[in-house]
C-alpha positions in Angstrom: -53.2 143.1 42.8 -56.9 142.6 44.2 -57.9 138.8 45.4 -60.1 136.7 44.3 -61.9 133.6 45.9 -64.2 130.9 44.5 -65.8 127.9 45.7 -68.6 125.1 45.5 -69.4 122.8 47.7 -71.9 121.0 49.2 -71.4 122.6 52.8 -71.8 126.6 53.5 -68.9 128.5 52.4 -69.4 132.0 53.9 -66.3 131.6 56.3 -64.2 129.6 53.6 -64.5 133.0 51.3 -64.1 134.8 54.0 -60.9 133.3 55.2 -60.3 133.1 52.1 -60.1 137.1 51.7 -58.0 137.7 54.9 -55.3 135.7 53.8 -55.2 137.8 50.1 -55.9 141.2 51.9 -51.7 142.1 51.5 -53.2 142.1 47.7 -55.9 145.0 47.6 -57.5 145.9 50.5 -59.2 148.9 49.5 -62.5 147.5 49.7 -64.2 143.8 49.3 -67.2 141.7 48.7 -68.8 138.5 48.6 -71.6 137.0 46.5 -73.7 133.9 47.4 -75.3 131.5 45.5 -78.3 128.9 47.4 -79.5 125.8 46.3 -82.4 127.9 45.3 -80.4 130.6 43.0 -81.3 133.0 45.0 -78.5 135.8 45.6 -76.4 137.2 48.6 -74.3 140.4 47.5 -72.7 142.1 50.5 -70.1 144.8 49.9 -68.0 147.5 51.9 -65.6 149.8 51.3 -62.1 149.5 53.1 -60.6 147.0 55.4 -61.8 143.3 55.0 -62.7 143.6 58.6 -65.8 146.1 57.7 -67.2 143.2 55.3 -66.5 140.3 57.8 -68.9 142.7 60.0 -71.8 143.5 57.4 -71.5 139.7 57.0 -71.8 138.6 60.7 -74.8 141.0 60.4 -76.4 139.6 57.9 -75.5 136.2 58.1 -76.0 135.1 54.1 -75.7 131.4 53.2 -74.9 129.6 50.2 -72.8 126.6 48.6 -71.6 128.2 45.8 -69.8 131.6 45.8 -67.5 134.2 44.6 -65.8 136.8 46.9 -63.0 139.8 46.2 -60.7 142.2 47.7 -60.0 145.0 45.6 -56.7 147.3 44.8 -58.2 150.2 42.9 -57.7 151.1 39.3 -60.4 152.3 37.5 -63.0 153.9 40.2 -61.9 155.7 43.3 -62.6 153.4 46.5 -65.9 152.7 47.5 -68.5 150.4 48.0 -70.4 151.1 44.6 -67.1 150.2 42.8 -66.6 147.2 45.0 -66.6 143.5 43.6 -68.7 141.2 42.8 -70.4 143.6 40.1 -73.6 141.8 38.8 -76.3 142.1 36.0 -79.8 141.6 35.5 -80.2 140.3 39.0 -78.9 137.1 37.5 -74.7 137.0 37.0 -72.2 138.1 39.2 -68.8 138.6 38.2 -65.1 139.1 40.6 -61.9 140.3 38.6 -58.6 141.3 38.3 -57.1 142.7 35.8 -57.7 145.8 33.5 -59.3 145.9 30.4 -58.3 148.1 28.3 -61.1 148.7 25.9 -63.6 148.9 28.5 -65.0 152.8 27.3 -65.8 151.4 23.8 -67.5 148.1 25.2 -69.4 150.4 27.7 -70.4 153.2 24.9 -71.5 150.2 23.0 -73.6 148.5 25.5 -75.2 152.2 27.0 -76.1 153.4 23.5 -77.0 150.0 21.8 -78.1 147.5 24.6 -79.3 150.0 27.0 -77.2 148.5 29.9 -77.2 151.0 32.7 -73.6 151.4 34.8 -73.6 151.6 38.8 -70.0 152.0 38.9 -66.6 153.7 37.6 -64.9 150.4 37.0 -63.9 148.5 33.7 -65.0 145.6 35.3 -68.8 145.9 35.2 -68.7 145.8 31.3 -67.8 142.4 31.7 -70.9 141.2 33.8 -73.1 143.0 31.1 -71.4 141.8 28.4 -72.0 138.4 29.6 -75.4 139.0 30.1 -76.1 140.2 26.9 -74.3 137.1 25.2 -76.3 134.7 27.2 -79.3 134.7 25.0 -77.0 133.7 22.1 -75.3 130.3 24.1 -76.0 127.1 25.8 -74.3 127.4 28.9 -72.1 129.8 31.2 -68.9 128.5 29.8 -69.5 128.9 26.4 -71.0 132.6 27.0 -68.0 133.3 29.2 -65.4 132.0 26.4 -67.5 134.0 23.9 -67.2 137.5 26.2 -63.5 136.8 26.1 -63.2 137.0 22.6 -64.1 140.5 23.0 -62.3 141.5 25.6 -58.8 143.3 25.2 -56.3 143.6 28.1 -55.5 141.3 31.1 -58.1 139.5 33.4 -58.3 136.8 36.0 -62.4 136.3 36.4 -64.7 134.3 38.0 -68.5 134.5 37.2 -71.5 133.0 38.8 -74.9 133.0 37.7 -78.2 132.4 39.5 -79.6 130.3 37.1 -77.1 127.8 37.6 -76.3 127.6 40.9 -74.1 124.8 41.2 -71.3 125.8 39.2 -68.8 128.7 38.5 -66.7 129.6 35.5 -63.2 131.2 35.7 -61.0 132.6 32.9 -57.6 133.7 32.8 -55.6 136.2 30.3 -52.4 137.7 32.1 -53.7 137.6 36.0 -52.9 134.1 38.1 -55.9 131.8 39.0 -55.3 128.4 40.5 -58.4 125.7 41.2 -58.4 124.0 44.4 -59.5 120.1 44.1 -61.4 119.1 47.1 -64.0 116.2 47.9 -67.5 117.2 46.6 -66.1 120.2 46.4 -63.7 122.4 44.2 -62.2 126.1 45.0 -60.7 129.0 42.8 -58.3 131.5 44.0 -56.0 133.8 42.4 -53.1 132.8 45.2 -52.6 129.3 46.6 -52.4 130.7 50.1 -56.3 131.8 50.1 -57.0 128.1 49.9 -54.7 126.0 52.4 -57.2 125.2 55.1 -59.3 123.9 52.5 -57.2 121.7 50.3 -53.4 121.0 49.2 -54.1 120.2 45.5 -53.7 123.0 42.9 -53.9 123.5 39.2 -52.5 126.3 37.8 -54.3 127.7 35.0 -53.1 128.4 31.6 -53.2 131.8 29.2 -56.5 131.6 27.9 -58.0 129.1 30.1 -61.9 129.0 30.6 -63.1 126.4 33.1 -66.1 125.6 34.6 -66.1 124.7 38.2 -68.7 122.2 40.1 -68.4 120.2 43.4 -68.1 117.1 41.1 -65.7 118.2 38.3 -63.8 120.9 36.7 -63.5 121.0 33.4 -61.4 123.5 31.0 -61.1 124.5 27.7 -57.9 126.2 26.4 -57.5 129.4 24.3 -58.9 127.7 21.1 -62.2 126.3 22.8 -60.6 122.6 22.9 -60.9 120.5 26.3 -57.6 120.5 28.0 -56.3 119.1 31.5 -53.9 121.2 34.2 -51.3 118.8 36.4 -52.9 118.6 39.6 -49.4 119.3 41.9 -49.8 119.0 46.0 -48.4 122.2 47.8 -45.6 122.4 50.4 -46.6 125.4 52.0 -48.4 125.2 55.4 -51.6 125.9 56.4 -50.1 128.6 58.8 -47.3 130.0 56.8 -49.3 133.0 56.4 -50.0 133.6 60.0 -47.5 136.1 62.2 -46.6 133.9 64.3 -46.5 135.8 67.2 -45.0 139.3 65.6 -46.7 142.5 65.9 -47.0 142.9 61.5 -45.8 140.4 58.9 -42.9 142.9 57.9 -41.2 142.3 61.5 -41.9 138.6 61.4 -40.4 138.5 57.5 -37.5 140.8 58.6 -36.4 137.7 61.0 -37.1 135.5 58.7 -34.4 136.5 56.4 -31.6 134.0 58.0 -33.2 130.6 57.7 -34.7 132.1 54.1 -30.8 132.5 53.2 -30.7 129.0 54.4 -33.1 127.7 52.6 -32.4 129.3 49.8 -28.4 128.1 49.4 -29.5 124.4 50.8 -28.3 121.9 47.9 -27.2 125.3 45.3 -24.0 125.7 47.2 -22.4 122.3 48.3 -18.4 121.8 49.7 -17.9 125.5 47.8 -19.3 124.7 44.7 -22.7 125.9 42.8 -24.7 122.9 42.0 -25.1 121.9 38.5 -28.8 122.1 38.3 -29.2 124.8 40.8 -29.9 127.8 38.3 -31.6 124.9 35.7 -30.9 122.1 33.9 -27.8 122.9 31.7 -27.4 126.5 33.0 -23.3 125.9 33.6 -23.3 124.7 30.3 -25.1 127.8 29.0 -23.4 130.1 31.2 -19.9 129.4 29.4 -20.7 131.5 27.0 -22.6 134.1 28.3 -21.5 137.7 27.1 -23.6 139.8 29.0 -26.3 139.6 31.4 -29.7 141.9 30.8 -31.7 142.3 34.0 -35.3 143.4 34.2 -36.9 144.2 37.2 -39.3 146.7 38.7 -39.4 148.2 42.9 -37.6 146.2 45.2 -36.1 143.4 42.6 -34.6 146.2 40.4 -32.7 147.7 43.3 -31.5 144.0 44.2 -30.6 143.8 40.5 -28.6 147.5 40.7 -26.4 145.6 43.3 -25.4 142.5 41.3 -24.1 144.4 38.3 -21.5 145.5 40.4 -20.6 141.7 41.5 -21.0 140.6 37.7 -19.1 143.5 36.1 -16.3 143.3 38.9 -16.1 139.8 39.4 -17.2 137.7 36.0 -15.7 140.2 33.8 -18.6 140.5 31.3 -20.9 143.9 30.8 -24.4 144.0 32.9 -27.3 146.4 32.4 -30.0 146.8 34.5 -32.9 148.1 33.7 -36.9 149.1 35.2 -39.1 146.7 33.3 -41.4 149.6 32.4 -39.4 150.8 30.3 -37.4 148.1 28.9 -40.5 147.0 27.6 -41.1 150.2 25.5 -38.1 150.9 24.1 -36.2 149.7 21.0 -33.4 148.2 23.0 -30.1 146.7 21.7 -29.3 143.1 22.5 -26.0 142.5 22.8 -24.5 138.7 21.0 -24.2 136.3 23.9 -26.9 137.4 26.1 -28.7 136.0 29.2 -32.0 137.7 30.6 -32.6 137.8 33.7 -35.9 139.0 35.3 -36.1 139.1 39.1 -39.7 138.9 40.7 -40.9 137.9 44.4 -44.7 136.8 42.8 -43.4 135.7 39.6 -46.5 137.8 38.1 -45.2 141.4 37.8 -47.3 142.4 34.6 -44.3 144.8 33.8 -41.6 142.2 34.1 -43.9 139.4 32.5 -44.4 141.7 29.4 -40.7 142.0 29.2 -39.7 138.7 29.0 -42.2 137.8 26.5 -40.7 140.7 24.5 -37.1 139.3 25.1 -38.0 136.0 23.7 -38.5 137.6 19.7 -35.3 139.8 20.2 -32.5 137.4 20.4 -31.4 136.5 24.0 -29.3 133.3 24.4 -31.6 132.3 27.3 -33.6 133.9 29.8 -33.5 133.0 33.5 -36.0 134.2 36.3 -35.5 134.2 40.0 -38.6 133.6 41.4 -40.5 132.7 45.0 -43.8 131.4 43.2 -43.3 128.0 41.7 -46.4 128.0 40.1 -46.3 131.5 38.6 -45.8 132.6 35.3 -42.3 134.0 34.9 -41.2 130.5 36.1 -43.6 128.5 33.5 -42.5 131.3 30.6 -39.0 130.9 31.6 -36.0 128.7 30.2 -33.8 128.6 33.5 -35.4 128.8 36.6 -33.8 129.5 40.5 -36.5 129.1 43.2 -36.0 131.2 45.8 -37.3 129.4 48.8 -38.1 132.5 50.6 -41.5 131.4 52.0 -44.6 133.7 51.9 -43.9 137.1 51.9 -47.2 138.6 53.4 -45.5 142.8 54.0 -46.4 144.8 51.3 -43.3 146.4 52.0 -40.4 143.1 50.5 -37.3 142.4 53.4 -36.6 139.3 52.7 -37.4 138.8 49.5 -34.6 141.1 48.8 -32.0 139.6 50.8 -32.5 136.2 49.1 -32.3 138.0 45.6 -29.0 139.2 46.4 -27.9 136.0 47.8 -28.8 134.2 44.6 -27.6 137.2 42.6 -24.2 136.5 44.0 -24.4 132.7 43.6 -25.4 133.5 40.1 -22.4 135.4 39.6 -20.6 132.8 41.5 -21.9 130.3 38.9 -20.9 132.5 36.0 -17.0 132.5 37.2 -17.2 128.7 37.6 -18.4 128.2 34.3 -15.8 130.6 32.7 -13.3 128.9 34.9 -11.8 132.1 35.9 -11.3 134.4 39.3 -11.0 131.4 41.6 -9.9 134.3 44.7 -14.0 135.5 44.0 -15.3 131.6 43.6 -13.9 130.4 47.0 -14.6 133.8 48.8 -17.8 134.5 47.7 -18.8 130.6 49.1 -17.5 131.5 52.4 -19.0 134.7 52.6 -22.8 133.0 51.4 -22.1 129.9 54.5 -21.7 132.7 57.0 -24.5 135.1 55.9 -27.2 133.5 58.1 -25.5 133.7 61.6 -24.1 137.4 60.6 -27.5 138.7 59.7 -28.8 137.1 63.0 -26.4 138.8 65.1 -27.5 142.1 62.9 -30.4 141.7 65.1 -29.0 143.3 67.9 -29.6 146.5 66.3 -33.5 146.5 66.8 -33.6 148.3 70.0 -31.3 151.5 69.0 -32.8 151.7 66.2 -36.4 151.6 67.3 -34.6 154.6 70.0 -33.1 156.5 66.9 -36.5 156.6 65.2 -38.2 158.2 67.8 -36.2 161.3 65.9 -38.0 160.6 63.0 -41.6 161.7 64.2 -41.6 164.9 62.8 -39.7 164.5 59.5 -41.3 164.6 56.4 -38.5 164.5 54.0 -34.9 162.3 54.1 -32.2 161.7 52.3 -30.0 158.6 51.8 -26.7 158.4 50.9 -24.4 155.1 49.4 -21.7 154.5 47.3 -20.7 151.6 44.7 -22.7 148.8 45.5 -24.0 150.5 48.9 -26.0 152.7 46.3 -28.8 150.4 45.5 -28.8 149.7 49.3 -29.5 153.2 50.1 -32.4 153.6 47.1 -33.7 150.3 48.7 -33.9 152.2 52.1 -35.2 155.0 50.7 -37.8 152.9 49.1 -38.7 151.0 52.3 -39.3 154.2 54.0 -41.3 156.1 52.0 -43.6 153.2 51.4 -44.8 152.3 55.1 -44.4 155.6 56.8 -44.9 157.9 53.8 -41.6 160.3 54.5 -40.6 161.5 51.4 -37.0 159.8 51.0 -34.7 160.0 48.6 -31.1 158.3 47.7 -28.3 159.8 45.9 -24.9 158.4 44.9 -22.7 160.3 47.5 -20.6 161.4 45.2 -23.6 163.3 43.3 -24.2 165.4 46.8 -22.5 168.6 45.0 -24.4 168.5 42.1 -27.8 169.1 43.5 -29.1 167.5 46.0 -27.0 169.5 49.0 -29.4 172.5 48.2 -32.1 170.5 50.2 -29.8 170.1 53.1 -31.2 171.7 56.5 -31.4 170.9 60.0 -35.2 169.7 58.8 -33.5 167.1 56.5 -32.0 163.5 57.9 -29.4 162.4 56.1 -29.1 158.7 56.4 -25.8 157.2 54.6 -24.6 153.3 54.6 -20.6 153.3 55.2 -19.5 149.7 55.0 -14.9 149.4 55.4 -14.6 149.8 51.7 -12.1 151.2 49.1 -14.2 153.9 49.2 -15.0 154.6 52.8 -12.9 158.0 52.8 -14.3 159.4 49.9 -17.4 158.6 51.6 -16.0 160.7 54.5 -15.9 163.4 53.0 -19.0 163.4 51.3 -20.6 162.9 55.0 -18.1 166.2 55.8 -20.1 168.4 53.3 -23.4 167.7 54.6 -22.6 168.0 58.5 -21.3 171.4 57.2 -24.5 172.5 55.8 -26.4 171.4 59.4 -27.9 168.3 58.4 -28.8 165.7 61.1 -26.9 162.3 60.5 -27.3 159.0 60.6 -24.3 156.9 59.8 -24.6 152.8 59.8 -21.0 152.1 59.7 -18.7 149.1 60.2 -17.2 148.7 63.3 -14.1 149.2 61.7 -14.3 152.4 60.1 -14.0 154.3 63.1 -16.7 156.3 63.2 -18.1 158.5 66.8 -21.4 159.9 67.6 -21.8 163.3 68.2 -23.9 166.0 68.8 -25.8 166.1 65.4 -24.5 162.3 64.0 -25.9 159.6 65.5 -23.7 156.6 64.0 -24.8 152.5 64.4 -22.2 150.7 64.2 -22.0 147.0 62.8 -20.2 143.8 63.3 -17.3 143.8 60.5 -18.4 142.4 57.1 -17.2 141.0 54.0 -17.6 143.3 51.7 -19.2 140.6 49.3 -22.4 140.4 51.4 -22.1 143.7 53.0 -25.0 144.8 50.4 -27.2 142.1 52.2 -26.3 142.9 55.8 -26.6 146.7 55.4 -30.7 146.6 54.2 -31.1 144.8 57.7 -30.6 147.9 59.9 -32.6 150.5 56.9 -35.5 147.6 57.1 -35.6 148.3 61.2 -35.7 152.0 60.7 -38.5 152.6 58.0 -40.3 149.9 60.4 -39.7 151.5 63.7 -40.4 155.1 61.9 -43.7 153.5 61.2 -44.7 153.0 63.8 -43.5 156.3 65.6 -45.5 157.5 62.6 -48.7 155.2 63.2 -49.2 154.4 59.5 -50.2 151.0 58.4 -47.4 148.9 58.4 -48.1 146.2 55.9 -50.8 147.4 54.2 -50.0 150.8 52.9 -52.1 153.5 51.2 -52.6 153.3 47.6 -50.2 150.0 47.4 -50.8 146.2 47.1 -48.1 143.2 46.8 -48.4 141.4 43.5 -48.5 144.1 40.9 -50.1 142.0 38.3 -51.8 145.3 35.8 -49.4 148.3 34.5 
């Protein structure tokens, strides 16, 4: 959450910051700033609440120049939106500081340096202690890296930063503790950013930084210490992604663009995993096959999105492997005394790879016993994938939509190859080994032709524009499905949308049903389709609208009050993965009938890297 960009050069770098911004706006983007540093020291701070739009105008306005620079888009978390609690926050007309993160004993520093130093506060947020902090510690060291590394030392909770000061103006220092900063290697000139994506029309070369980094940043050099002040180099690795993979490419929003993405993701995802029927060797890690032999009982941690995807693949593992699965919200696995059963993989799902929640439980896992922990990730260079002892990439491309579509559907199809994997290790259930690979190969073209169901869909939202509540219905592994489309819906058009087991409807949740109150249920041809049925009979009873997405095979009509979609026969193995598709084109469509922000919604960002 929030974005940060950094560079110095010898050339202006207002538009690289800039750029820079609008490519991390999906991570904060309720207000942002820029700070510029001349030749001279001399200081540009320009900040706007809102959109990064309103400070590319205040910009063009005023035109600032500089080679060296610091710029931020912010996700709010102490201090209500607005420009006084905007990034960069400065001190004594000298350093300028950008950060994400939170710390967490930010009251005691700011008592301290009110009532001692007589540091006076312009904003709500936890960040400004830091720039005051460093500027009190200043007097007492040589240089800006050793007064940042010192401020550090005292500061408690999770930060990416980058500071600037005007006495110096060819260099910036960066630090990082729990939020992602990678340095961009250029020619004469070197870049910080807290995403990789920020910085592709600049450079290709990236170093990821380390826990407890500190490194100071000049056109010539960068140079880093680690967490215990000793010099320390970072692999410099060359990026795959392109230039443009963050573009639209023609779509109206990045979620519509990422929902067609999904088939050649799934593509890319099971290229060289699954080969002639068989899961690769290496594809969940070096010696996973040999690990997963033994393997008891799989523990999965996730939070949103991921732990909805997670919900679904207990019900492969349990059904299929044979072997006990838990799933649980990472929020609260992590604060709770939990029991680890013998025999235990970990598994923590994550599209950024730097969910703080997740991240904090997997650290935890690794003092309580697990046999191994495995993350599946879309971030190579993030931390769950450094932190981790078995690794599957997901290959999904950038996900720009705050809202996840395909990030899902890719967790599910390596959720399934997982559980795949763990039958082929056991050497048991052949029937769900050979299945299960034929199902996977013909995913892609089935959730293409699940694209015909745009245009009714963006017709059957049109119902939609008065709602302000709805209820989704699922059962057995179309459960998660349904909390997933609840999820997508109330995030981008704000409906408040709920989803229930079916099978609960009678203890509860039919005293909300009213003619005011869509009921959307997911009815893929499965043993349970009739009980289903009759769930779907007690709330067209009670008056409810319906909309049923059904299998083409299960026989269902429209009528006067259900409204029923029907879709191109399934295996029930990926039926999970095919059903989101149409729920993804309804909470988009209902957005835009609504005309909310489609992929950057109120009060959320995409990489939820603070609690």
């Amino acid at each position: 959450m929030c974005g940060i960009v950094g560079a110095v050069a010898e050339r202006p770098i207002t538009e690289i910051l800039i750029e820079g911004l609008k490519r991390l706006e999906y991570r904060g983007y309720d207000s942002a700033g820029v700070a510029l540093l001349d030749a001279s020291g001399a200081i540009s701070c320009i900040k706007r609440e809102g959109k990064v739009e309103s400070l590319v105008q205040a910009v063009k306005d005023q035109s600032p120049t500089g080679t060296t620079g610091i710029a931020h888009t912010r996700w709010a978390t102490h201090g209500v939106p607005s420009e006084r609690n905007a990034h960069p926050h400065q001190s004594g007309n000298r350093f300028s500081v950008v950060h994400n993160g939170i710390i967490e004993n930010h009251q005691e520093l700011r008592d301290s340096l009110t009532a001692d130093d007589g540091y006076v506060f312009s904003s709500d947020t936890d960040t400004e202690v830091i720039v005051h902090l460093i500027h009190k510690l200043s007097a007492d060291y040589p240089d800006l890296r050793s007064t940042v590394f010192a401020a550090t030392q005292k500061l408690v909770g999770a930060y990416g930063m980058v500071v600037s000061d005007s006495e110096s103006p060819s260099e910036l220092v960066v630090a990082r503790s729990g939020s992602p900063l990678v340095i961009g290697y250029g020619l004469g000139e070197h870049f910080v950013a807290s995403d990789q994506l920020a910085l592709l029309p600049v450079t290709r070369r990236f170093a990821v930084l380390e826990e407890g980094d500190v490194a100071q940043i000049t056109k010539e050099a960068v140079n880093i210490i680690d967490a215990t002040g000793e010099p320390v180099r970072r692999s410099i690795e060359e990026s795959d992604i392109t230039a443009d993979a963050g573009g639209k490419a023609g779509y109206k929003h990045y979620m519509l663009k990422e929902i067609f993405e999904q088939p050649e993701a799934i593509r890319r995802t099971l290229q060289d995993r699954l080969i002639e029927g068989k899961v690769a060797d290496n594809a969940f890690g070096n010696g996973s096959l040999k690990l997963f032999k033994n393997i008891k009982h799989v523990q999965i941690v996730a939070c949103g999105t991921s732990y909805n995807a997670g919900m679904v693949a207990r019900y492969w593992i349990e059904q299929h492997v044979g072997i006990s699965c838990s799933v649980e919200i990472a929020s609260e696995f992590r604060y709770r005394e939990s029991f680890v059963h013998k025999d235990s993989l970990l598994v923590t799902l994550s599209q950024s790879g730097e969910t703080a929640d997740t991240l904090a439980a997997l650290r935890l896992a690794k003092s309580l016993g697990y046999s191994a922990s495995l993350t599946i990730c879309n971030v190579e260079t993030s931390s769950l994938v450094r932190e981790s002892d078995l690794v599957y990439l997901m290959k999904a491309g950038p996900e720009i939509g705050v809202a996840s579509t395909k990030a899902f559907t890719v967790q599910l199809a390596a959720l399934l190859l997982l559980s795949k994997a763990l039958c082929e290790a056991k050497k048991i259930n052949q029937d769900f080994c050979a299945e299960s690979a034929q199902a996977l190969t013909s995913l892609p073209a089935q959730m293409e032709r699940a694209f015909s169901l745009e245009q009714p869909i963006k017709e059957l939202a049109e119902q939609f524009a008065d709602k302000q509540h709805a209820l989704f219905l699922g059962r057995g592994d179309q459960y998660p499905v349904a909390m997933e489309g609840a999820l997508k819906l109330k995030e981008i058009s704000y409906i408040h949308a709920e989803a229930y087991a079916a099978g609960e409807l009678k203890h509860g949740p039919l005293a909300l049903i009213d003619a005011e109150m869509p009921v959307v249920v997911v009815a893929p041809d499965n043993d349970l389709l009739d009980k289903l049925k009759s769930n779907i009979a007690e709330v067209r009873a009670r008056g409810s609208v319906m909309y049923v997405f059904a299998d083409s095979d299960d026989q269902f009509e429209s009528e006067p009050g259900l409204d029923v979609v029907n879709m191109a026969h399934a295996n029930h193995l990926i039926a999970p993965i095919l059903f989101i598709i149409p729920l993804q084109f309804l909470s988009y469509y209902v957005a835009l009938v609504k005309g909310t922000d489609v992929d950057q919604p109120r009060n959320l960002a995409k990489s939820v890297t603070v609690e």
